[in-house]
C-alpha positions as CSV (number, residue, x, y, z in Angstrom):
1,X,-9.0,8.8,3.7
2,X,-7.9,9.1,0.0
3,X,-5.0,6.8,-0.4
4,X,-3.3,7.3,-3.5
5,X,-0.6,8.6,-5.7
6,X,-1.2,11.4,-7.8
7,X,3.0,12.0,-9.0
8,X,5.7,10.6,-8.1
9,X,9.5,12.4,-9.4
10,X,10.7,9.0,-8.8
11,X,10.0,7.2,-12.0
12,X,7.7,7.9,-14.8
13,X,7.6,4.4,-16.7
14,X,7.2,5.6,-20.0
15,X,6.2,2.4,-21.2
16,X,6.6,1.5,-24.8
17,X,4.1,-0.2,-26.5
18,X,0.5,-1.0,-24.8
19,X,1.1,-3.9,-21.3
20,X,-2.1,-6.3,-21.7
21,X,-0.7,-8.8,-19.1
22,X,-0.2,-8.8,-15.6
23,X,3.3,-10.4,-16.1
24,X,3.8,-8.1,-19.0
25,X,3.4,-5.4,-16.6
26,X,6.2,-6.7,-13.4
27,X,8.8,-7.6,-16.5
28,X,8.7,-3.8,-17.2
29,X,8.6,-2.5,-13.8
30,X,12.2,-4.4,-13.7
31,X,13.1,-3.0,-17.3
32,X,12.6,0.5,-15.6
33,X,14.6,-0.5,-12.3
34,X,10.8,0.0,-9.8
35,X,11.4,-3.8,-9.3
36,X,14.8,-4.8,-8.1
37,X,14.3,-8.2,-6.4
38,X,12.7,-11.6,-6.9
39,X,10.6,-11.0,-3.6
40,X,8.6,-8.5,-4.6
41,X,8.5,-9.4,-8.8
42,X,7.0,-12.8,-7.6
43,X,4.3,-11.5,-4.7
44,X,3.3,-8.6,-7.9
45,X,2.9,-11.5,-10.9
46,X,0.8,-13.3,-8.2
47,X,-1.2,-10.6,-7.2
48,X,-2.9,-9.7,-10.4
49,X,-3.5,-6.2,-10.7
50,X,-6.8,-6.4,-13.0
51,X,-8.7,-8.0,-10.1
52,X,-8.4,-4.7,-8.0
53,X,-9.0,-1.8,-10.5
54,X,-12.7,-0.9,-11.7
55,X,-14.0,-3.1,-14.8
56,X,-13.2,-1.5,-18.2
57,X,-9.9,0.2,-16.5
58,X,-7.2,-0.7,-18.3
59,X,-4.9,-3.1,-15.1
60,X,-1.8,-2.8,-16.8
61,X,-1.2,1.1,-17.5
62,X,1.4,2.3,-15.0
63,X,-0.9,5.8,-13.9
64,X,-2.8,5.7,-10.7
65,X,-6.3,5.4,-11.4
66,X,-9.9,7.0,-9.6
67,X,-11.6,4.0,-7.6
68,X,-14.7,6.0,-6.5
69,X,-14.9,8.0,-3.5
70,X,-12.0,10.9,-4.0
71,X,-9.6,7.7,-3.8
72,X,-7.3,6.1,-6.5
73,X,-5.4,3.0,-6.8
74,X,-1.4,4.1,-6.9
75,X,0.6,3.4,-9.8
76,X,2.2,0.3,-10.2
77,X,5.7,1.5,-10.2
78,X,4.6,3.1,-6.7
79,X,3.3,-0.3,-5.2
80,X,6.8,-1.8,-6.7
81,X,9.2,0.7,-4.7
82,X,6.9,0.5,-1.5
83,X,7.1,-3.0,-1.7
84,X,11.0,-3.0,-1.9
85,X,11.1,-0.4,1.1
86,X,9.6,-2.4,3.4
87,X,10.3,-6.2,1.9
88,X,12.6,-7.4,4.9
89,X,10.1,-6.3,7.2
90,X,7.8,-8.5,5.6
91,X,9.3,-11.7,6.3
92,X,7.0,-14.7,7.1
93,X,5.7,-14.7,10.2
94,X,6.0,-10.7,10.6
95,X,2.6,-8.1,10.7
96,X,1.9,-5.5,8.3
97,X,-0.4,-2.9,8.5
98,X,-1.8,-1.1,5.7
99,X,-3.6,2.2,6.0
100,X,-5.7,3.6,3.7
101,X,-6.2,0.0,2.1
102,X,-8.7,1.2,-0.8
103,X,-9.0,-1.5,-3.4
104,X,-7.5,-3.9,-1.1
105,X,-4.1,-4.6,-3.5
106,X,-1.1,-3.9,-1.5
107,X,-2.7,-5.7,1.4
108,X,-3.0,-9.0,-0.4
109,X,0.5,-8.5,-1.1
110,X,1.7,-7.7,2.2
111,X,0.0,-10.9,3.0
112,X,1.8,-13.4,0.4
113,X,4.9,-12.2,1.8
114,X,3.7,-12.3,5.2
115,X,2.3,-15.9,4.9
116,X,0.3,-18.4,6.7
117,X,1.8,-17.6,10.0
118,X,2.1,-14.0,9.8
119,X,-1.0,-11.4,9.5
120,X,-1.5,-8.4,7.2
121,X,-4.5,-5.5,7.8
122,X,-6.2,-3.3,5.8
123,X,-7.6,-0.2,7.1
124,X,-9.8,1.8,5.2
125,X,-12.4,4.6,6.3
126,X,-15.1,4.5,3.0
127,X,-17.2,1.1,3.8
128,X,-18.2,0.6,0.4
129,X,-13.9,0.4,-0.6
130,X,-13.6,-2.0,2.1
131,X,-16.3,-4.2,0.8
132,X,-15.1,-3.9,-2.6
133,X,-12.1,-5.0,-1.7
134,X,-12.9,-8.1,0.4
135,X,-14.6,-9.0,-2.8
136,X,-11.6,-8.4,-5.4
137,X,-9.3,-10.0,-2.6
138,X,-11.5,-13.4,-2.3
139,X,-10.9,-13.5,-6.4
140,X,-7.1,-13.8,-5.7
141,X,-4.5,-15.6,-4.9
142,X,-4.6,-14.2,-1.4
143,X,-8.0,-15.4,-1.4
144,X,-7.2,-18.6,1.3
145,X,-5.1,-16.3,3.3
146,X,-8.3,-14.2,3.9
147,X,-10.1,-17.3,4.8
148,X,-8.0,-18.3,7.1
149,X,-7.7,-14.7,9.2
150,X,-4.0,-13.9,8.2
151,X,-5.7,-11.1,5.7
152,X,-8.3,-8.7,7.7
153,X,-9.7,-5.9,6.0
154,X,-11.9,-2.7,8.3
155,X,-13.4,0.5,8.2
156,X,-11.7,2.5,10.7
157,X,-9.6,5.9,10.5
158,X,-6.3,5.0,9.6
159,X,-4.8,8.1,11.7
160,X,-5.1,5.8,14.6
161,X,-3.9,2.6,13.2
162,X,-5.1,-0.5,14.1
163,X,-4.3,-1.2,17.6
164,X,-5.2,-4.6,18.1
165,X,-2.5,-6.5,16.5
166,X,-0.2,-4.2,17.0
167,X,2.7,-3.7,16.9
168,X,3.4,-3.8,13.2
169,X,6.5,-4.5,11.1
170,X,6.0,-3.0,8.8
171,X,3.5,0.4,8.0
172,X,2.6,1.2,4.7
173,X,0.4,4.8,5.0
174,X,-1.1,5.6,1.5
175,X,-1.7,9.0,2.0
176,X,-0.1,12.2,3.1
177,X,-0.2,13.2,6.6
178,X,1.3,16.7,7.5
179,X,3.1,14.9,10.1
180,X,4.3,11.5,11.1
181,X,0.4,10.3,13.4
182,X,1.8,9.4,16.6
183,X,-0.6,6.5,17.1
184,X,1.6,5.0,13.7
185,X,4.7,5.4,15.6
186,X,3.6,3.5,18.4
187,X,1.9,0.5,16.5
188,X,5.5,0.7,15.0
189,X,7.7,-2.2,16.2
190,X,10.9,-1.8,17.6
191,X,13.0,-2.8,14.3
192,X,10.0,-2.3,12.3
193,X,9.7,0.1,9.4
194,X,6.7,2.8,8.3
195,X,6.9,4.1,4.7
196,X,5.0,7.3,5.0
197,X,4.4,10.5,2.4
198,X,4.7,13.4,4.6
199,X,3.7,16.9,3.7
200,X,1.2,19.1,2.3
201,X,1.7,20.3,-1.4
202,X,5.2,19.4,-1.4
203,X,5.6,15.6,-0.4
204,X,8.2,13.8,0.5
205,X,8.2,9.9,0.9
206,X,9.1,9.1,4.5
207,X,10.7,6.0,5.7
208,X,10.6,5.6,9.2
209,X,12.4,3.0,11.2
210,X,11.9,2.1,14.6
211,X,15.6,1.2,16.2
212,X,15.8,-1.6,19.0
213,X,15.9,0.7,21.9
214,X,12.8,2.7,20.9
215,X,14.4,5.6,18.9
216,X,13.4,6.8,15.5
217,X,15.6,7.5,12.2
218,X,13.6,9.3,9.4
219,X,14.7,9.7,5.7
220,X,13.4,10.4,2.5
221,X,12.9,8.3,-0.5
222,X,11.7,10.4,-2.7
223,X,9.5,13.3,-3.9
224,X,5.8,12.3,-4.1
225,X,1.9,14.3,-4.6
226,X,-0.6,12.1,-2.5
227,X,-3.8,12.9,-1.7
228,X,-4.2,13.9,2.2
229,X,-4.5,11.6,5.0
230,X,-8.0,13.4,6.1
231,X,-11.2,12.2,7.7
232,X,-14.0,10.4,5.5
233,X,-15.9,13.6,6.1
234,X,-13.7,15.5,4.4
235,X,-12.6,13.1,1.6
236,X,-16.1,12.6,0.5
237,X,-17.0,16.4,0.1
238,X,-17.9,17.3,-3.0
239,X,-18.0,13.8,-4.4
């Protein structure tokens, strides 16, 4: 599936000046509010974006950028506010599942916060992506937590989730469905929390939470343009 931002209305950084460090870039994302807690600011300035963007591609810009294969890698601010969505449902110990993984970036953060004892996966439909990523993640500083099975990376459609650790605390869906995939919702955790864009054209990013007693509560975070949650068929035509 393609798993990226193409625009969000929630925050064009408009960044002044040109970013050439990886810290340079999380100190801005808090300038511009995308960054609001020490949580995610520390798992980002760990997680350096330059390892998972192709060589020559300047880390630091905050643009989503093509990764081969009809996919990009979101904009920064995006990972930031995705981050802080789901942040207490990343708690150590807790699962996160990550669908549409692509260069493998969020995942490694999902699994800092996650830690030793909890275990964060990457699904991805384009083998080549998944590869790529296993490599830029073994360059990181998630690299141990791959190593030691808390990080898992596949090649599977993401529509179906990933139902062999599940259930999840925490979903993070990086592109847009036309509706919510019911196989999501029930990897979803009683308590847990999916952040979703839903819609065709017009986006909207969905955050789902999954109440004790099994009932749902949807709202919207904010206006998005993702590329569709499709089949690898269909992502790669044309490419």
């Amino acid at each position: 599936m393609g798993n990226e931002l193409v625009r969000s209305s929630f925050m064009e950084c408009n960044f002044e000046g040109s970013i050439d460090t990886n810290e340079g870039l999380v100190e801005q994302l808090k300038q511009y509010g995308a960054i609001q807690s020490n949580k995610v600011a520390e798992v980002m300035k760990t997680i350096n974006r330059a390892l998972f963007v192709p060589e020559g591609s300047p880390a630091y810009v905050d643009s989503p950028m093509p990764i081969g294969y009809n996919a990009t890698i979101s904009a920064p601010h995006m990972h930031a506010t995705c981050l802080e969505l789901l942040k207490e449902h990343l708690q150590p110990g807790m699962r996160a599942l990550d669908i549409g993984s692509g260069t493998g970036y969020l995942t490694a953060c999902f699994a800092l916060m996650v830690g030793p004892h909890g275990h964060a996966v990457g699904v991805e439909h384009i083998p080549e992506l998944v590869a790529s990523s296993i490599s830029s993640i073994k360059k990181s500083a998630a690299a141990s937590l791959l190593e030691d099975g808390v990080l898992s990376v596949h090649v599977g459609d993401g529509r179906l989730g990933w139902p062999e650790l599940a259930p999840y605390d925490a979903i993070h869906v990086g592109a847009a469905a036309p509706e919510i995939p019911p196989a999501l919702l029930e990897q979803l955790k009683p308590g847990g929390r999916m952040v979703i864009p839903v819609g065709s054209y017009f986006q909207d990013l969905k955050v789902v939470d999954k109440n004790p007693d099994g009932s749902i509560s949807v709202h919207s975070a904010t206006s998005v343009r993702y590329v569709p949650l499709t089949s690898r068929g269909t992502q790669l035509q044309g490419y």
